[in-house]
C-alpha positions as CSV (number, residue, x, y, z in Angstrom):
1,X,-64.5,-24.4,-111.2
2,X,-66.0,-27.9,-112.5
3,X,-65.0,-31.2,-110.9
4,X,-64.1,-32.1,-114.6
5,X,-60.7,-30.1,-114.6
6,X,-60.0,-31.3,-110.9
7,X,-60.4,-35.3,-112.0
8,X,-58.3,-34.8,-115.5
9,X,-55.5,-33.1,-113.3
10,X,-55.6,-35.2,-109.6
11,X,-55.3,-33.3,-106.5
12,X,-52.7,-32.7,-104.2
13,X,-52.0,-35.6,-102.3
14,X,-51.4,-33.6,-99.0
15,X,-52.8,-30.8,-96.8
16,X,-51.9,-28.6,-94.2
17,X,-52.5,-30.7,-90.8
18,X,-53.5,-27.6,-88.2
19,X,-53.0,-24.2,-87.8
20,X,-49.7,-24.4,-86.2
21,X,-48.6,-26.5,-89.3
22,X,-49.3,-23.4,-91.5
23,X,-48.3,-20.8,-89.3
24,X,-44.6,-22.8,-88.9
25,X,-44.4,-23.9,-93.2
26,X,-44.8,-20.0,-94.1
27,X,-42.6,-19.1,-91.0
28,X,-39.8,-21.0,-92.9
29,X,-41.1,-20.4,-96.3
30,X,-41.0,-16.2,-95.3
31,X,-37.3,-16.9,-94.1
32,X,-35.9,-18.2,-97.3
33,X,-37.5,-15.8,-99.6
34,X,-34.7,-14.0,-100.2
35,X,-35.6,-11.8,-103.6
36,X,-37.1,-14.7,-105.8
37,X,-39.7,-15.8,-103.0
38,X,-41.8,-17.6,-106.1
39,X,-39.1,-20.4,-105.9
40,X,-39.7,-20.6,-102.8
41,X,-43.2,-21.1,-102.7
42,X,-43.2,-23.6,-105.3
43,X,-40.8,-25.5,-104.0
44,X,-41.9,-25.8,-100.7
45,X,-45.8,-26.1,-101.2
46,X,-45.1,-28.4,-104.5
47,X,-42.5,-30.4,-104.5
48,X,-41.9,-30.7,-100.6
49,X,-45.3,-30.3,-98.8
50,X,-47.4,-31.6,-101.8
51,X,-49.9,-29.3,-100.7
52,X,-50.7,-28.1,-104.0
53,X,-50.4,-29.8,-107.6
54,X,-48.5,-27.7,-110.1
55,X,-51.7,-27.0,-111.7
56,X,-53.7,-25.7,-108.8
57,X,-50.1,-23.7,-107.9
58,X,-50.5,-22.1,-111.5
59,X,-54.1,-21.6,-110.7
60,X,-53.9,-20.0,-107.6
61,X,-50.6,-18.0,-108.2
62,X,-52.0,-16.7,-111.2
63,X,-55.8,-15.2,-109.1
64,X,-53.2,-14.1,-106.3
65,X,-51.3,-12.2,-108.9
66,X,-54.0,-10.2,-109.8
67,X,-55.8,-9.4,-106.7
68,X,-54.1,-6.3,-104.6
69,X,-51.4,-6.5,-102.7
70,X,-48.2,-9.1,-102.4
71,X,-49.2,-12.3,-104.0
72,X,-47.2,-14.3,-101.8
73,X,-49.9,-12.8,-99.0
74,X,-52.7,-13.4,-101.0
75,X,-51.6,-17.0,-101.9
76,X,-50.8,-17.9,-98.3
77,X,-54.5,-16.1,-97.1
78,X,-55.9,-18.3,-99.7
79,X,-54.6,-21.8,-98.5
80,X,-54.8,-21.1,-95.0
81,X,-58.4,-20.0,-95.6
82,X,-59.2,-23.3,-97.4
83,X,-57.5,-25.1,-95.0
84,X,-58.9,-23.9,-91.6
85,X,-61.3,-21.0,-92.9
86,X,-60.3,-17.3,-91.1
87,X,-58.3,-18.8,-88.6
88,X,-56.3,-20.4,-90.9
89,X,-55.9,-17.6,-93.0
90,X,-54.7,-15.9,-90.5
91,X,-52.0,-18.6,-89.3
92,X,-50.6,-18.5,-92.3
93,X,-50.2,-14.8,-92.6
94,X,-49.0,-14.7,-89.3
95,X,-46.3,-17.2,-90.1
96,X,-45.9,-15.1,-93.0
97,X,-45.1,-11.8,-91.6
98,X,-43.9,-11.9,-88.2
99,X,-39.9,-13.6,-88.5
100,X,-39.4,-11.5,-91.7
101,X,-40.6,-8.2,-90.2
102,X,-38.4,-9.0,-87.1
103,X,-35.3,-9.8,-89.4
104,X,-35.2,-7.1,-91.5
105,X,-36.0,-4.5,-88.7
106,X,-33.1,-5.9,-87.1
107,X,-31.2,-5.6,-89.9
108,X,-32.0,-1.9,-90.4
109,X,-30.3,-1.2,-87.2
110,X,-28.0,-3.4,-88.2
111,X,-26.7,-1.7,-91.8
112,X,-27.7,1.6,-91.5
113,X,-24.5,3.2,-91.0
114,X,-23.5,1.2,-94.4
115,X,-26.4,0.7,-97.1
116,X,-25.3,3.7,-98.8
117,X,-21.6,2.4,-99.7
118,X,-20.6,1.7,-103.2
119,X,-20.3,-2.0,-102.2
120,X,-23.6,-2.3,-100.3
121,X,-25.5,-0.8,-103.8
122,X,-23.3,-3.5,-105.8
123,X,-24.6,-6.2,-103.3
124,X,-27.9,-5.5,-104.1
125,X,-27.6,-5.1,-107.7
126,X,-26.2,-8.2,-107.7
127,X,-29.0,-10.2,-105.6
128,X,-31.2,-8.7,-108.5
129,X,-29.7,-10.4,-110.7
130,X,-30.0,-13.9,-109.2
131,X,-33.7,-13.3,-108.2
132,X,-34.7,-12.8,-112.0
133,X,-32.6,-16.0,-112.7
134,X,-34.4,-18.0,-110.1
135,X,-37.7,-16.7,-111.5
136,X,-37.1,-17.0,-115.1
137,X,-36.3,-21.0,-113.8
138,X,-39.4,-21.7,-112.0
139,X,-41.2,-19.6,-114.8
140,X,-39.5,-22.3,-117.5
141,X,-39.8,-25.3,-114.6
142,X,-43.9,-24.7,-114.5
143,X,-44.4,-24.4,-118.3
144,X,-45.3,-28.1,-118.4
145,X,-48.1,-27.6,-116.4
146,X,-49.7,-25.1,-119.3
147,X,-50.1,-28.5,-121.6
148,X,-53.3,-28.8,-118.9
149,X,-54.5,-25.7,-119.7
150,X,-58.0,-25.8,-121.7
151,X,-56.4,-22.8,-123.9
152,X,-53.4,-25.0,-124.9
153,X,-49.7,-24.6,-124.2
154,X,-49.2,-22.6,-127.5
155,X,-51.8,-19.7,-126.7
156,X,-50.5,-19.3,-123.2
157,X,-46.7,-19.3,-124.4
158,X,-48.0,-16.7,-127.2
159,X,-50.0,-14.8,-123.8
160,X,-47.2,-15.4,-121.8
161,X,-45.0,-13.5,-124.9
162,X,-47.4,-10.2,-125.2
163,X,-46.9,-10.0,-121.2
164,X,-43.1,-9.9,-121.7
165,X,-43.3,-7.4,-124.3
166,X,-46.0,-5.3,-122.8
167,X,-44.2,-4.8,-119.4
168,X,-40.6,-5.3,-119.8
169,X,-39.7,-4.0,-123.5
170,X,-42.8,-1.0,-123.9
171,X,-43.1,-0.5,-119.7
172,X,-46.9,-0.4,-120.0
173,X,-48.7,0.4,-116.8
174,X,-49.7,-3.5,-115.1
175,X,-52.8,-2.5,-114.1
176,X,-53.5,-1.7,-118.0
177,X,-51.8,-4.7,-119.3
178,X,-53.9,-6.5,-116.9
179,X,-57.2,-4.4,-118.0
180,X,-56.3,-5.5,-121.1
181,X,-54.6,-8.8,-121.5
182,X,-56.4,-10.5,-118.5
183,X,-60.1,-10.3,-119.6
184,X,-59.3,-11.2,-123.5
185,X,-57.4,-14.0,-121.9
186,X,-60.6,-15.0,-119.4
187,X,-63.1,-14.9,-122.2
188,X,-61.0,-17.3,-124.8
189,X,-60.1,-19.9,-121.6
190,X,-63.8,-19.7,-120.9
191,X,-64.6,-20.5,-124.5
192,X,-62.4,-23.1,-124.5
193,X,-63.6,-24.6,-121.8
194,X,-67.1,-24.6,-122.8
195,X,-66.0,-26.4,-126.0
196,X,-64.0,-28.8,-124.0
197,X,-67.2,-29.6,-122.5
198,X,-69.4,-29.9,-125.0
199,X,-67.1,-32.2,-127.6
């Protein structure tokens, strides 16, 4: 990455202040994830911790999205590895992981005798629901951010679009719409960039 797009698009004003401060932000980030944990993290590491711009968020969602496993992991190894280097990276996972994994063995104990009820299954169906709602929101909420994109906001709607049609109307594999879409989509934003550059 240049310093070119980091000057047109400011940094964040804020970062994490120690170890303990990421460890305790993705403790309470893990424990209101509840389905649509990308609100979340935007939210709370945009708007309220101004740890991140929403470009560098797009940025880094987007290379956490690809690499293997959760992205929310990957994203949190990332700024906690920036941050404080290993250690860090390893706060914030550990803020991460430990409350959540606690909770929800606890609440295995706790539902087992009922997760297989008619109302349980509706429960759940329903909380599926409202977590595509809240990330069809942030998805809409971040758009602006695309008009900094050296491809321009139309090609990443019309990327964006294939996606969509790709994964949720043909149910193509990710890893080949990835294969696929991803390095097509590298090479134009590269040539854009390099004509950015040179005009």
């Amino acid at each position: 990455m240049t310093d070119a797009p980091q000057a047109h698009r400011g940094a964040a004003p804020n970062k994490p202040k120690s170890k303990t401060d990421l460890f305790t932000s993705f403790t309470l980030l893990a424990l209101q994830g509840f389905g649509g944990v990308l609100v979340v993290v935007q939210r709370e590491l945009v708007d309220k911790k101004q740890w991140l711009t929403n470009d560098e968020f797009i940025e880094d969602w987007a290379v956490a999205q690809i690499l293997p496993g959760p992205n929310v992991v990957n994203l949190a190894l990332m700024i906690g590895g920036r941050s404080f280097g290993i250690a860090g990276a390893l706060a914030a996972l550990s803020g991460l992981l430990l409350a959540p994994t606690a909770l929800v063995l606890l609440l295995a104990v706790a539902v087992a005798g009922v997760a297989d009820t008619a109302v349980a299954q509706g429960m759940l169906r329903g909380m599926g629901a409202v977590s595509a709602g809240l990330i069809a929101a942030v998805g809409i909420k971040l758009m602006g951010a695309l008009k900094n994109n050296p491809m321009g906001m139309l090609t990443c709607i019309g990327i964006g679009a294939l996606t969509f049609v790709a994964i949720g109307l043909l149910r193509l594999p990710l890893a080949w719409v990835l294969l696929s879409l991803g390095p097509l989509a590298s090479v134009w934003a590269a040539h854009c960039i390099k004509q950015r550059g040179a005009a």
